[in-house]
C-alpha positions in Angstrom: 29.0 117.4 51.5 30.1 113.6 51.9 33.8 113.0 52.0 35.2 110.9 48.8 38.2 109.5 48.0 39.9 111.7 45.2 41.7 109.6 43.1 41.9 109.4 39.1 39.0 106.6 38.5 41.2 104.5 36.1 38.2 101.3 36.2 34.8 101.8 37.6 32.6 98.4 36.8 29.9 97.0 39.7 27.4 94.2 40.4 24.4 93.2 42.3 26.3 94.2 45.6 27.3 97.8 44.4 29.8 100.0 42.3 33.7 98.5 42.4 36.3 101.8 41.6 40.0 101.6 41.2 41.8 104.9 41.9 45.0 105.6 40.9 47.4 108.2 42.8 50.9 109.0 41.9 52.3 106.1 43.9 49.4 104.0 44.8 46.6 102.1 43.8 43.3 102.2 45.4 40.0 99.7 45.1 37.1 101.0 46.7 33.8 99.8 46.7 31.9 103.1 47.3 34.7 106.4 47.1 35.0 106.7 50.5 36.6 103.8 52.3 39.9 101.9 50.9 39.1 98.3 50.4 42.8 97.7 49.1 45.9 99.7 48.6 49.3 98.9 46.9 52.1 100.9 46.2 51.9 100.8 41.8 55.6 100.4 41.3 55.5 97.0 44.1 52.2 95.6 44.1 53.1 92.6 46.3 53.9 95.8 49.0 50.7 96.1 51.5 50.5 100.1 52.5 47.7 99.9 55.1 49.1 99.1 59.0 46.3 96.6 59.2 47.3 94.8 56.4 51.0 94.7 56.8 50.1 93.7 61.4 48.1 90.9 59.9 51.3 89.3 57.9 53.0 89.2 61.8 52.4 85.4 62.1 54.9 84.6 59.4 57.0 86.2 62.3 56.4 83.1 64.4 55.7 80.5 61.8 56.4 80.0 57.9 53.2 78.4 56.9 53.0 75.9 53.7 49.4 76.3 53.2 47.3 79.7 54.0 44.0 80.5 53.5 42.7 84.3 52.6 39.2 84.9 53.5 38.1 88.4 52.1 40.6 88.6 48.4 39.8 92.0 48.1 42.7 93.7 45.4 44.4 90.4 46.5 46.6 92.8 48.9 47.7 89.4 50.9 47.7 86.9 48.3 50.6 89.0 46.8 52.3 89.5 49.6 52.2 86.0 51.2 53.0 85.0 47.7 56.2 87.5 47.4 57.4 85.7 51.3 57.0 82.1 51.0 58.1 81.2 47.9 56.8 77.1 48.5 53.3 78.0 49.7 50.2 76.8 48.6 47.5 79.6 48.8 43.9 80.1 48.2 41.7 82.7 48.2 38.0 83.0 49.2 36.1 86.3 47.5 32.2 86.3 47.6 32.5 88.8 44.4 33.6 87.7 40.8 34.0 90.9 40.0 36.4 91.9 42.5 38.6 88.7 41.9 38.8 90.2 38.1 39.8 93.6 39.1 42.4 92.4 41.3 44.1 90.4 38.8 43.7 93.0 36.0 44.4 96.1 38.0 46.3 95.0 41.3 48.7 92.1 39.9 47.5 89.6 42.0 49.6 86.5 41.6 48.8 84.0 38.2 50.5 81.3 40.0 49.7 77.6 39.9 50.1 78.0 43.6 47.1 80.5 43.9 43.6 79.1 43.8 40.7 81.0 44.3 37.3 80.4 45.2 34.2 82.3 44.9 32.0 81.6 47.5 30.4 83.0 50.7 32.8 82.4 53.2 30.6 80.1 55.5 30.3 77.0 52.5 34.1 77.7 51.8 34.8 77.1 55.4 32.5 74.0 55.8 34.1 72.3 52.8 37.5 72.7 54.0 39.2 69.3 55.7 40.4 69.3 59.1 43.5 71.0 59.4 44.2 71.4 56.2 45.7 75.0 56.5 48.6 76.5 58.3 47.1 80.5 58.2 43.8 82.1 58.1 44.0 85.8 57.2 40.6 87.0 57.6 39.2 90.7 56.4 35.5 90.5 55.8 34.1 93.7 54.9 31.5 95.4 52.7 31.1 98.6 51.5 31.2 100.7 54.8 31.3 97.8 57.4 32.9 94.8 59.1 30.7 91.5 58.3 29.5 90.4 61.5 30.6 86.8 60.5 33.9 87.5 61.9 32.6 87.6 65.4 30.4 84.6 65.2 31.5 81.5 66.9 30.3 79.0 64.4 33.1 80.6 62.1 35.8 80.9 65.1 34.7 77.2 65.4 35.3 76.2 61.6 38.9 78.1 61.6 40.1 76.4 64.4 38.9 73.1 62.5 40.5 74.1 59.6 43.9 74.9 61.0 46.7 72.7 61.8 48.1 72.3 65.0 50.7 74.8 65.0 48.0 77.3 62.7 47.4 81.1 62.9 44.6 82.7 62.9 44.7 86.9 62.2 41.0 89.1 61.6 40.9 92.5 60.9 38.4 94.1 63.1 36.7 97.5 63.1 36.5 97.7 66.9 38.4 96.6 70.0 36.9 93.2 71.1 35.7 93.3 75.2 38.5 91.7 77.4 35.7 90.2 79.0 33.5 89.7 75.9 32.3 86.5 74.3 34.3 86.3 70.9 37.5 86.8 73.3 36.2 83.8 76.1 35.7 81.9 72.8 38.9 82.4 71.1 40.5 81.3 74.7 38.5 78.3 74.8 40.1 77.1 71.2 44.1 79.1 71.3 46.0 78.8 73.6 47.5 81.9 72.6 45.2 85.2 71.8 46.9 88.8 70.4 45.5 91.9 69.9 47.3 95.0 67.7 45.8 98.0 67.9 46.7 100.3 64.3 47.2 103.9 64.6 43.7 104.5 63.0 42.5 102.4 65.9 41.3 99.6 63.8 42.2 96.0 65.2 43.9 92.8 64.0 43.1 89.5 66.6 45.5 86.9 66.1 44.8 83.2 68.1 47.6 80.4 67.7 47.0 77.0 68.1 50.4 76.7 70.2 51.9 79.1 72.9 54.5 81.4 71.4 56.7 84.1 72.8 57.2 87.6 71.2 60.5 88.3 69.6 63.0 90.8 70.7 62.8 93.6 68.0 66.9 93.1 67.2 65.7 89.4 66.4 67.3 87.9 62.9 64.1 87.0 61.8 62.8 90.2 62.1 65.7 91.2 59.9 65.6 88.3 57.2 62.1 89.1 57.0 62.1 92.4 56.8 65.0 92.1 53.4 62.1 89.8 51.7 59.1 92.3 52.2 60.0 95.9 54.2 57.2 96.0 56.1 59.0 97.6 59.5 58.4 93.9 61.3 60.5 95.4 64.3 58.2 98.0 65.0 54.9 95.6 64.2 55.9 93.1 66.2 56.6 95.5 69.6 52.6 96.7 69.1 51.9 93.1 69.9 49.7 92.9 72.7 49.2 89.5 74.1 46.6 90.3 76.9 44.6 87.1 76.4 47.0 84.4 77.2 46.4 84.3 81.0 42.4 84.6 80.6 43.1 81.2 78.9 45.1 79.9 81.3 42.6 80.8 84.2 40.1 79.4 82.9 41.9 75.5 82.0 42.8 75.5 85.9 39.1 76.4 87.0 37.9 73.8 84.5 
């Protein structure tokens, strides 16, 4: 018998792409595109809280940089537009969800923001991308996935090559991936090519989040007062996040400038 999510089906609704189910728990909320996978997940009393590791490791730029615009590719329950919305107060967001219906149910049943401030698109990812300006965004989060799989447009190079386009010069780039990328594989020689920095966080259900900056950083002790302050305005454990950094890639970079 297939494993499914057991949750109380509070909304079940679907189009051309499949069945779209909200689950309710005692203390969270679940969106699920096919009861067995969680798309999204909130706690129900703070919506704007991210409960998946993956989702709260890919907020770990704002640890480095407070961005005042930041693009979402993947809105889902619209897990990161409420938290990015909940942290930085003055920036401009927007949202890219291939699904209309999913952008309904996560403003009816997972409080994404109604904010002037919030703008989303829907659109396939690739056109979105395209008809973005040069540098006209300070963050990409990026969490591409359908029913029971990672798009495979994450590890493409033409859309590596639009997101570095698209971000500024001090801009972050974090994708949620399903697998560790090769050390010696070509979305990581790529990446190094564009970042000069390249990160890798490995969750404890060994699901991974990429990060690439466009400017060399340093990790943060875990007693730094950023941590702290950020951990007052959304308590995500930002101490322990930040200490699973692994920033492996740098040096591949490096090697390869001097060999140039």
């Amino acid at each position: 018998m297939p494993f499914r999510l057991n949750g109380n089906v509070t909304y079940e609704t679907g189009d051309a792409l499949g069945p779209i189910r909200v689950l309710d728990y005692r203390k969270h909320r679940v969106l699920t595109f096919d009861s067995v996978f969680e798309q999204s997940k909130i706690a129900r009393r703070k919506p704007w809280l991210p409960v998946h590791e993956y989702n709260r490791a890919m907020l770990l730029p704002l640890a480095f940089t407070e961005p005042a615009r930041a693009t979402v590719l993947g809105v889902g329950g619209g897990v990161m537009i409420g938290a990015l919305h909940r942290l930085l107060p003055d920036c401009d967001i927007h949202g890219v969800e291939l699904r209309q219906a999913v952008v309904d149910v996560a403003r009816e049943y997972f409080h994404m923001p109604d904010d002037p401030r919030v703008r989303i698109s829907v659109s396939d990812v690739r056109p979105a991308l395209r008809d973005m300006p040069d540098t006209s965004t300070d963050l990409i989060l990026t969490d591409l996935y359908s029913a029971d799989r990672m798009s495979p447009v994450q590890a493409h190079r033409r859309f590596i090559d639009q997101c570095s386009r698209v971000l500024s010069d001090t801009g972050w780039l974090a994708m949620n991936f399903h697998l560790a990328p090769a050390r010696d594989g070509t979305l990581v020689r790529h990446l190094a090519r564009l970042f000069p920095e390249v990160m890798l966080y490995r969750t404890r259900t060994n699901n991974y989040v990429i990060y690439a900056s466009k400017q060399p950083v340093a990790i943060p002790p875990s007693s730094d007062p950023t941590l702290a302050a950020l951990e007052k305005r959304l308590p995500i454990g930002w101490s322990g996040l930040v200490e699973k950094l692994m920033p492996q890639y740098r040096a591949m970079a490096e090697a390869e400038e001097t060999t140039a």
